[in-house]
C-alpha positions as CSV (number, residue, x, y, z in Angstrom):
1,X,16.2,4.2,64.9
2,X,17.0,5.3,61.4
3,X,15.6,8.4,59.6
4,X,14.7,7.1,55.8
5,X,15.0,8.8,53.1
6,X,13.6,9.4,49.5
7,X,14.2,10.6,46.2
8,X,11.3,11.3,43.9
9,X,11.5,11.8,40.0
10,X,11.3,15.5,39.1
11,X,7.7,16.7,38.7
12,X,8.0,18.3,35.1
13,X,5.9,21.2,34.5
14,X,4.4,22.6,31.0
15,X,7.7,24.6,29.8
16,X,9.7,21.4,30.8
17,X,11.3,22.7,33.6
18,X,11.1,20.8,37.0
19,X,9.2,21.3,40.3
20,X,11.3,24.0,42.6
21,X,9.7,21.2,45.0
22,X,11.3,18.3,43.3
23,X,15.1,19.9,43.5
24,X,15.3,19.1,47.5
25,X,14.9,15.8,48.8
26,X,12.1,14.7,51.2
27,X,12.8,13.5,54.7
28,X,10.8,11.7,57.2
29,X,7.0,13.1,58.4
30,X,7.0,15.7,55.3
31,X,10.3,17.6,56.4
32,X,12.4,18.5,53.4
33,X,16.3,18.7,53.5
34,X,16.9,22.3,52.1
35,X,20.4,22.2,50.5
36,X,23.1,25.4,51.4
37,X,22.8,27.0,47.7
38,X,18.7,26.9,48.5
39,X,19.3,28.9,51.4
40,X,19.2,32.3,49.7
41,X,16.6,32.0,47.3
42,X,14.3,30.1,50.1
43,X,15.1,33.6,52.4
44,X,13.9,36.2,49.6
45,X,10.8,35.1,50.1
46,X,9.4,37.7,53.2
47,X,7.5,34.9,54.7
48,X,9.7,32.4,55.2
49,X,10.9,31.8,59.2
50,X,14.5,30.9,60.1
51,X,15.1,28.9,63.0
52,X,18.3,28.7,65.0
53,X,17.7,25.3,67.4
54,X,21.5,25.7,68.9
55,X,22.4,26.4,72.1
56,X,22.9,30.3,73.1
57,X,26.7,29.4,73.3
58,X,26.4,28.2,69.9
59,X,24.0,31.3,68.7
60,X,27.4,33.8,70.9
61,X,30.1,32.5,68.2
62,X,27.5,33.3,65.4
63,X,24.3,33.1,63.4
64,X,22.8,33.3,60.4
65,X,21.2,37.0,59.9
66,X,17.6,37.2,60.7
67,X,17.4,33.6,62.5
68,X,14.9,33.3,65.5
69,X,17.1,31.5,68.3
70,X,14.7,28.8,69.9
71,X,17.1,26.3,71.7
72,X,15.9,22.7,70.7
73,X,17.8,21.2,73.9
74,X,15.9,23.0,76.0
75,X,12.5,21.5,75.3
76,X,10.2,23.9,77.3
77,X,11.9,26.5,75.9
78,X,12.1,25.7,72.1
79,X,8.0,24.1,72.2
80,X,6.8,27.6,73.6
81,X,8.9,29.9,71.2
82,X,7.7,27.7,68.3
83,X,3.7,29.4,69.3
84,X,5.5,32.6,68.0
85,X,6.1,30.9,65.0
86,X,3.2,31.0,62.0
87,X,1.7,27.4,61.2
88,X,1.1,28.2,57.8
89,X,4.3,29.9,56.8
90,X,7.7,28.3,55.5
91,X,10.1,27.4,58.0
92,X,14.1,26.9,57.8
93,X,15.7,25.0,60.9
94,X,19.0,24.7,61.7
95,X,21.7,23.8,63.8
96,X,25.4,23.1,63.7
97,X,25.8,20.6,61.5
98,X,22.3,19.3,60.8
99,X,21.5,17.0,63.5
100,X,19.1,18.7,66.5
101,X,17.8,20.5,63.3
102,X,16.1,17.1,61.7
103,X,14.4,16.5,64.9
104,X,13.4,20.1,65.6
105,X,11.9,19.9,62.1
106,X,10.1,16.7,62.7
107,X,8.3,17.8,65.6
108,X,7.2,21.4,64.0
109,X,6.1,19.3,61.1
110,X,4.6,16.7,63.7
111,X,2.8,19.2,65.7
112,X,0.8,21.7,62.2
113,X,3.5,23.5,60.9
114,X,2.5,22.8,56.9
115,X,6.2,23.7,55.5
116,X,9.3,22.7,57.2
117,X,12.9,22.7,55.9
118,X,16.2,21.4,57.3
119,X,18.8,23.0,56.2
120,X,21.7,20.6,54.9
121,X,24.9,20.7,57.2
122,X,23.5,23.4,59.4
123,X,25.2,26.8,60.0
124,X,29.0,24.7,60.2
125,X,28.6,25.0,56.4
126,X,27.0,28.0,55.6
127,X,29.4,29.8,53.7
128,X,27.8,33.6,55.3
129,X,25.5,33.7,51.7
130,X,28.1,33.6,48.8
């Protein structure tokens, strides 16, 4: 089983610019792939949520300041800690390298949440925000 993948033409606005939507690329069940040098300017915004789905041996070695850890292996686990998570607020999932992320995301998109990034390459390339 594949995940598919599109690209859509930039959504020009009046001053010409594009769409901040239309500089990501959409993934499978309305889960966009949130590229590294997003990252920051996705996280000034107060409301957005950033999920950690590694394992707490993962989370030990280190993490990406302010992420909520909700282990995705553990699936009782990570579907209970996502009711602490707002439905109608952005959220930012990742992993180590992308992976348990995409399906994490998928099934917070599959189950209400409106607005659900993966973040590209997960925290193994995060370069700690510069």
């Amino acid at each position: 089983m594949g995940i598919l993948f599109s690209c859509e033409s930039p959504n020009w606005n009046e001053t010409g610019e594009t769409d901040k939507a239309a500089e990501v690329v959409a993934q499978k069940g309305g889960v966009v792939l949130l590229p590294q040098n997003k990252l920051d300017e996705k996280l000034k915004n107060s409301q957005t949520q950033l999920v950690d789905v590694r394992t707490i041996e993962e989370v030990n070695l280190g993490t990406i300041p302010g992420a909520i850890h909700m282990d995705y292996l553990d699936q009782a686990t990570f579907q209970t800690a996502s009711q602490n998570l707002d439905k109608t607020r952005p959220v930012v999932v990742y992993c180590a390298s992308g992976n348990r992320s995409k399906s994490a995301a998928l099934w917070l998109s599959e189950n209400g949440f409106t607005e659900v990034y993966d973040l590209e390459g997960g925290y193994n390339s995060w370069d700690g925000g510069h």
